[in-house]
C-alpha positions in Angstrom: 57.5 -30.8 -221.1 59.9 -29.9 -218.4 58.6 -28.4 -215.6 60.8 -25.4 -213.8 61.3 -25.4 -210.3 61.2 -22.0 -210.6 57.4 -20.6 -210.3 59.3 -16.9 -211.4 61.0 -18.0 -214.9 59.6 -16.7 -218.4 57.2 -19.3 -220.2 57.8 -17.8 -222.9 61.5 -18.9 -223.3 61.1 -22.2 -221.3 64.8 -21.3 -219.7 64.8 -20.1 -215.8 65.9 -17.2 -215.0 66.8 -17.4 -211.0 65.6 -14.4 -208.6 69.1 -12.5 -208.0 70.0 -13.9 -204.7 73.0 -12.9 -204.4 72.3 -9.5 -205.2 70.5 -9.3 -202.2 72.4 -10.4 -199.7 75.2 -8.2 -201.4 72.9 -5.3 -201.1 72.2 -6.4 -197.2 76.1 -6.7 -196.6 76.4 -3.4 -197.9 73.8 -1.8 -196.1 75.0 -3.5 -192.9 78.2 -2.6 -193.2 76.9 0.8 -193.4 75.2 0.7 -190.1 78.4 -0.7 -188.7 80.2 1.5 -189.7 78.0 5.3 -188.6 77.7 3.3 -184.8 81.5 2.7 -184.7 82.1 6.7 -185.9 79.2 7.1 -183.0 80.7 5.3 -180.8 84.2 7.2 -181.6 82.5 10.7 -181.7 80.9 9.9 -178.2 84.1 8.9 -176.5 85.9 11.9 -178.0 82.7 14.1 -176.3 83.2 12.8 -172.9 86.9 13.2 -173.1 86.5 16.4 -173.6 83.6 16.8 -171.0 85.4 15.1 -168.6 88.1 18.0 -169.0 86.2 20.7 -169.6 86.0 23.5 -167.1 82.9 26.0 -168.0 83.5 29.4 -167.5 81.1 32.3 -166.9 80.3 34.6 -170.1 81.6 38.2 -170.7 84.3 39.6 -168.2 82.5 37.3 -165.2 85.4 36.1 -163.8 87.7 39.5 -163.4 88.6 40.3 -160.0 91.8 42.2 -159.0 93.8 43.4 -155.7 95.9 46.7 -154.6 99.5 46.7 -153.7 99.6 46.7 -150.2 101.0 51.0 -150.7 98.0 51.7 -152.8 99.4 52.9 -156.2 98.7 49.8 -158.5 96.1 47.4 -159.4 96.7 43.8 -160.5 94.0 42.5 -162.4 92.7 39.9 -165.2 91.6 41.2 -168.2 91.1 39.1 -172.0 94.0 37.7 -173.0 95.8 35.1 -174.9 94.3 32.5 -172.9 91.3 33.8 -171.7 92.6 36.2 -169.5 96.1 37.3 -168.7 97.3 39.6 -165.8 97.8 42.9 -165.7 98.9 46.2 -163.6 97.2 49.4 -164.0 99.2 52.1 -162.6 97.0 54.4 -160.7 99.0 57.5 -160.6 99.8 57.0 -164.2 97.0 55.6 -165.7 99.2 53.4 -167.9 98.8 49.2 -168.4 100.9 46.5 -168.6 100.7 42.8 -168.6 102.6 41.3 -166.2 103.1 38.2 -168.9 101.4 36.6 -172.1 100.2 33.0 -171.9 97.9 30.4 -173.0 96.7 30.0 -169.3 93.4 31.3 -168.1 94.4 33.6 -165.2 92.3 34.9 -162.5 91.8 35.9 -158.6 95.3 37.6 -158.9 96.7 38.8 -155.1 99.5 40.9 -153.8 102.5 39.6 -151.6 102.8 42.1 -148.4 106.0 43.3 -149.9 104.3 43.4 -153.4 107.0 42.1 -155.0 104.9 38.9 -156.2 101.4 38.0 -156.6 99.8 34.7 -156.3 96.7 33.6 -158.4 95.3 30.6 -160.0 95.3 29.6 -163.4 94.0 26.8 -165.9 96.6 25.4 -168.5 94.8 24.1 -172.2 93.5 20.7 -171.4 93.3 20.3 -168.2 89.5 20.6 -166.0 90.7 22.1 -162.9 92.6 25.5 -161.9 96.1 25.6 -159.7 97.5 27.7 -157.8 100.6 29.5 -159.2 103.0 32.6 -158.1 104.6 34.7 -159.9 107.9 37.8 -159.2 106.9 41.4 -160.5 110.4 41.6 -161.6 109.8 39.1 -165.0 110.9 36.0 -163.1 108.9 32.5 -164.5 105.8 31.4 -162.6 105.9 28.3 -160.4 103.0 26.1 -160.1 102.0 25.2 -156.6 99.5 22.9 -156.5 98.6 20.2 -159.1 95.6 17.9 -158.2 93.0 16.7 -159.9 90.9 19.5 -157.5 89.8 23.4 -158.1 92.3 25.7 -156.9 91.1 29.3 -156.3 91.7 32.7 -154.4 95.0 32.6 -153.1 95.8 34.2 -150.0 99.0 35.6 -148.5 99.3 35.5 -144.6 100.6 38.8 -143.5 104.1 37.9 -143.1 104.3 36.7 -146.7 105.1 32.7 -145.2 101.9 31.1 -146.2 99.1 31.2 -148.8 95.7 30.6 -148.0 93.2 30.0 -150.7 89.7 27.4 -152.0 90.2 23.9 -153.0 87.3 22.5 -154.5 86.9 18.5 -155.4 83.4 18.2 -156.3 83.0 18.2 -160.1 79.7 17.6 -161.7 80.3 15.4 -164.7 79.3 17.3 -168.6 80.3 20.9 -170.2 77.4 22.8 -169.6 77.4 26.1 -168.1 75.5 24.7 -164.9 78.2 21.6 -164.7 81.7 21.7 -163.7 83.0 22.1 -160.5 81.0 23.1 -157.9 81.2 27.1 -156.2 82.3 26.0 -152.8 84.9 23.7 -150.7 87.3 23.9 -147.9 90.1 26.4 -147.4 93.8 25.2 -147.5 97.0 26.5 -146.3 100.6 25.9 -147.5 103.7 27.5 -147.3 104.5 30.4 -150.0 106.5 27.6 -151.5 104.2 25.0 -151.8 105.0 22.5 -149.1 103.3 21.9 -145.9 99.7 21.7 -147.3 96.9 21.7 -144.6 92.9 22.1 -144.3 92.4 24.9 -141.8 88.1 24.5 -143.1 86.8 21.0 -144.2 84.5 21.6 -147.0 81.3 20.6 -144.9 81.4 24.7 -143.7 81.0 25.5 -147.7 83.7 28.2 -148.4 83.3 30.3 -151.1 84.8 33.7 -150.5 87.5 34.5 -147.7 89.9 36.9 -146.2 92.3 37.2 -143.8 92.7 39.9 -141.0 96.1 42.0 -140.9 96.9 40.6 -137.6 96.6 37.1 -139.4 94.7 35.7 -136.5 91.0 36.0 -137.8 89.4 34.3 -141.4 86.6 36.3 -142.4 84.4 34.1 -145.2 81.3 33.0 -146.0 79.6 29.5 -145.5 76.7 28.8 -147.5 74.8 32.5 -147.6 76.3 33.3 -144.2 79.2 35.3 -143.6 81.4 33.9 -140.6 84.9 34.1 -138.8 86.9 32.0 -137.8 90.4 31.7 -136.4 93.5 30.8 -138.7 95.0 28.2 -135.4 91.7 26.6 -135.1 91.4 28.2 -131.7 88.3 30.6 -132.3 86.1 27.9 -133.6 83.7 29.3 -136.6 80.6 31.5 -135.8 77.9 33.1 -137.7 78.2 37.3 -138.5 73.9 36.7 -138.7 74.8 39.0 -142.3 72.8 36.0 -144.3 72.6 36.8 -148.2 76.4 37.8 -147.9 79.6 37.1 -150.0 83.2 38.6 -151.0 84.0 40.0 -147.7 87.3 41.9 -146.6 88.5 43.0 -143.8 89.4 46.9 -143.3 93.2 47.9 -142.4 93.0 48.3 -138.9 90.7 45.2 -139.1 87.2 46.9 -137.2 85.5 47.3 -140.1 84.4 44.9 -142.9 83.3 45.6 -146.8 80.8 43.0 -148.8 78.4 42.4 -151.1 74.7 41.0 -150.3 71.4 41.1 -151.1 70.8 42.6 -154.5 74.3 43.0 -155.1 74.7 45.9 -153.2 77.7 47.6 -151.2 77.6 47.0 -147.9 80.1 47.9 -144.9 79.7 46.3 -140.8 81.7 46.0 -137.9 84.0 43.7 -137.8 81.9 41.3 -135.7 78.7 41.9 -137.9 76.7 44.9 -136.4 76.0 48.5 -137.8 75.9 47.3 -141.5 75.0 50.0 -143.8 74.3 50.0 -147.4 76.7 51.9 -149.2 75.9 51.8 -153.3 73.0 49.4 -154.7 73.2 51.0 -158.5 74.3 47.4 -160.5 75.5 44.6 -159.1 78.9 44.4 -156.9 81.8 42.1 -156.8 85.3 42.4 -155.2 84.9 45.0 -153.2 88.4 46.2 -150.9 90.0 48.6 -149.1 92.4 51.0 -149.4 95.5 51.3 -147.7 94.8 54.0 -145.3 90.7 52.5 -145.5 89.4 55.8 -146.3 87.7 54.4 -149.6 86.5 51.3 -151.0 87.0 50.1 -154.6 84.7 47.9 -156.4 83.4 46.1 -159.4 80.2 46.9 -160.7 78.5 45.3 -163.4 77.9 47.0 -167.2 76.8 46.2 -170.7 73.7 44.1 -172.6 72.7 41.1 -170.0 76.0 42.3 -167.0 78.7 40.9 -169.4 80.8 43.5 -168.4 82.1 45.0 -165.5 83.5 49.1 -164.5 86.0 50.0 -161.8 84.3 52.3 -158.8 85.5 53.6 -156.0 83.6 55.4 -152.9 84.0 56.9 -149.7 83.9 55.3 -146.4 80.6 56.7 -145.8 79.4 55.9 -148.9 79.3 59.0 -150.7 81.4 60.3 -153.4 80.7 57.5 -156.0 83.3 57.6 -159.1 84.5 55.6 -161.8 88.1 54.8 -162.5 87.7 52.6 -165.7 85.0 51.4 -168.2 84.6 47.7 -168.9 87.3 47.9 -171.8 90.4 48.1 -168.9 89.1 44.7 -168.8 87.7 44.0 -172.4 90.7 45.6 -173.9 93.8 46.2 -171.2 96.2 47.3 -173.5 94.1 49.6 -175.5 92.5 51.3 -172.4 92.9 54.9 -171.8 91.6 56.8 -169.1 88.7 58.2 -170.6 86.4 55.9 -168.8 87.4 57.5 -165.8 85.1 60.0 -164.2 
């Protein structure tokens, strides 16, 4: 009888019948082609994610990063509300009541500021795609905005001088890698100059001081800002070397009109005005958080943002009197939620 190599055939037949072989290594082709395949489209997905975390730029949540300025004569308020990209700018006529946006685009606009003649106003934006914010300028008139700075750093909180020649404002290079709300780039750096035009750039404070929020005296001589949680001075020619206001817990300072008297937030967000150099500070309104507080024109009153809504999301328009009484509202959070749509019932 012939005897079958193979232990697995059927007596019964006395034929062999062969294990399917290549069935199996078919089935393990398939199967590693399978696994092939999922880690290249891994692969693929995680190069597409740090792309785009490499160019992301977080943002805060709600109506966090609204700020806004007063024309140097005291009628009208340039501001960012949400818009097509974000935000866009607007005006708010204060005699009026009536908004307008100064111009539609996919940017993300913020920290608008008023040239001395008001004819212009400078603020940074972020364009689709790209991590970090510039510094841009723009006429009142409808003229096209010109970019002025385009590095791979943060560019914020533009500045004029007082004669309308130069722009001061926060460059920041330190970005920490990934999209999450805690990464991007980092809340302080050094303070630049340039001309209005965008030539002549220059670091008037190296980032070791930690700038975060500045301003400029009228006579253009003194730079009011805050290093760390310290509020300090400094001169613009680098002859007054920086020193300490001892106002610790401090930020968004500005300097009064006739430059004796300073406005800023601190300690539990509250409203707080000095001295120029830092003495005699009083607590002027401590109901919500502050932000962007300023003077008026003749520095009689102070307007400022106070936050509103579920979690702070949102922010109102106040203003007070020097001394700190007379607390009113101008607008709800929808000047800024909804510009267009405002309407002065928010006022009180």
């Amino acid at each position: 009888m012939h005897a079958s190599p193979w232990p697995w055939d059927f007596p019964s037949t006395g034929t062999p019948m062969r294990q399917p072989v290549n069935g199996f290594w078919t089935a393990c082709a398939g199967i590693s082609a399978i696994i092939l395949s999922t880690f290249v489209l891994g692969i693929f997905l995680l190069v597409l994610w740090i792309r785009q975390s490499i160019n992301e730029h977080p943002r805060p949540p709600g109506l966090g990063d609204v700020s806004f300025d007063l024309l140097p004569r005291g009628d009208r308020i340039v501001f960012n509300g949400v818009g097509q990209g974000g935000f866009d700018l607007f005006l708010l006529d204060l005699r009026t009541r009536q908004v307008t946006r100064i111009a539609e685009t996919p940017d993300y606009e913020i920290t608008p500021r008023f040239s001395p003649d008001g004819k212009s106003i400078a603020y940074a934006a972020g364009t689709p795609g790209d991590r970090a914010d510039h510094i841009f300028t723009r006429p009142l008139d409808g003229g096209p905005a010109k970019q002025l700075t385009d590095e791979d750093a943060n560019d914020s909180n533009p500045v004029f001088t007082p004669d309308g020649q130069q722009l001061l404002f926060l460059r920041v290079t330190e970005y920490a890698w990934g999209g999450k709300a805690e990464n991007g780039w980092s809340g302080w750096g050094a303070l630049m100059a340039m001309r209005a035009d965008g030539t002549r750039l220059r670091e008037v404070l190296d980032a070791g001081l930690a700038v975060s929020d500045f301003d400029l005296a009228l006579d253009g001589k003194s730079i009011l800002f805050r290093s760390f949680s310290h509020l300090c001075v400094s001169g613009l020619d680098g002859a007054e070397e920086p020193h300490s206001l001892e106002l610790t817990h401090s930020w968004a300072p500005r300097y009064a009109p006739d430059d004796r008297s300073i406005v800023y937030c601190a300690e539990e967000a509250a409203l707080c005005r000095a001295k120029s150099d830092g003495s005699k500070s009083k607590r002027l309104y401590s109901e919500g958080s502050c932000s962007s507080p300023l003077f008026t024109p003749d520095g009689k009153r102070i307007y400022f943002l106070t936050t509103t809504g579920a979690g702070g999301n949102g922010v109102s328009l106040q203003i007070v009197d020097f001394d700190g009484s007379n607390v009113r509202r101008i607008a709800d959070e929808s000047l800024f939620d909804d510009p267009l749509n405002w309407t002065p019932r928010g006022a009180r």
